[in-house]
N, C-alpha and C positions, 0 to 999 in steps of 0.2 A: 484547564477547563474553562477558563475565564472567557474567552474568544467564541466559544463552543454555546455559552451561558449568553454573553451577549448574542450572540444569532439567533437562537431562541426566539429572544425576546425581539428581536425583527421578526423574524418570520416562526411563531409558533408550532402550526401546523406541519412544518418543514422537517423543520430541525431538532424540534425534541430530543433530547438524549434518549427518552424512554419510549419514543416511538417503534415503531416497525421501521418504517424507513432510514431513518438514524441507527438505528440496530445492526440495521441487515448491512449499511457500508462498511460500517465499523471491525463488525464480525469477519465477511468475507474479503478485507482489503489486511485485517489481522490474519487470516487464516492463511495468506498468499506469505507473510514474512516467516509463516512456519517452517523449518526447513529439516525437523525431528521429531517423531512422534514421542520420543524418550523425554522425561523430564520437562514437560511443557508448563511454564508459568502462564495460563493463556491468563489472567489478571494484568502482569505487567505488560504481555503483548498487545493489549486490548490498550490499555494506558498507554502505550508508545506507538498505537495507530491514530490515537486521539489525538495526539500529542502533533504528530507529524501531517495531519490532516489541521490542524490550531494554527500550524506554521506558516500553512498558506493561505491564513486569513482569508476562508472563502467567503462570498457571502448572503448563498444560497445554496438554495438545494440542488442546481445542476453545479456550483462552483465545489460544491461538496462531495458530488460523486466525481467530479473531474481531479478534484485534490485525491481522492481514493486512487484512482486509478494511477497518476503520477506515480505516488509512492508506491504504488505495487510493478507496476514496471521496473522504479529503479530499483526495488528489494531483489526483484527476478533478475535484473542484468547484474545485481553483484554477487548473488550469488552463481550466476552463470559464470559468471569470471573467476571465483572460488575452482568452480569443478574446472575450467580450462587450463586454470595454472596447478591444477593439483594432478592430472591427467597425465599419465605414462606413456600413452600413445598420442602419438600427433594428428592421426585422423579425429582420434576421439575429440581432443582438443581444437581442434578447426571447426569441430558443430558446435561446440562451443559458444567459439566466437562468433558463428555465423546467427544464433539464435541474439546472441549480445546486438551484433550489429543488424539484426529484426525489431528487435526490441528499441533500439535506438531510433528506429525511423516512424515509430507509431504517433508521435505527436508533430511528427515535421511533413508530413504528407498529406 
C-alpha cells in the first residue's frame, strides 16, 4: 500500500483510498477477479486488486483506472483459458478462445 500512500499524497483528491473514486475501482476491478460466489474472502481479493494496481506504479487517476482495467482483462483471459482447457466439447472450447483472443486485442487497437 506504499505506492498507493505515496499517490495520495501527489494527488489527494484523486486518489484516496477512502474516496468514492478510489473505492469504486478498487471494488469493481476486485469484483471482475471473482470467479465463485462460495467461500469469497473479498478482504484478501480487495488486497490483491490493490496490490496488482501498486504494481503498475500509476500515477494518477486516469493511470489508475487504466491499471484497473489491465488486470481485469488479464484475470478475464485466464480465467477464459481455465474454462477452454477444461471444456469437453470443442465448440464450446473455440468460444473460449475466441473471447481470449477479444480480450487480447482490447489495448492493441
Amino acid at each position: 500500500m506504499e505506492k498507493v500512500n505515496e499517490i495520495v499524497t501527489i494527488a489527494p483528491t484523486v486518489l484516496d483510498l477512502e474516496s468514492n473514486f478510489a473505492n469504486n475501482i478498487i471494488t469493481k476491478y476486485a469484483l471482475t477477479t471473482i470467479t465463485s460466489k462460495k467461500d469469497i474472502d473479498y478482504k484478501s481479493v480487495k488486497k490483491e486488486a490493490v496490490e496488482n494496481i501498486e504494481a503498475l506504479e500509476p500515477e494518477d487517476g486516469l493511470q489508475v483506472m487504466l491499471s484497473a482495467q489491465m488486470n481485469s482483462v488479464h484475470a478475464l483471459q485466464q480465467n477464459m483459458m481455465l474454462y477452454a482447457n477444461a471444456a469437453t466439447n470443442s465448440d464450446v472450447a473455440q468460444k473460449y478462445v475466441n473471447i481470449v483472443t477479444k480480450l487480447s486485442n482490447v489495448f492493441i487497437q
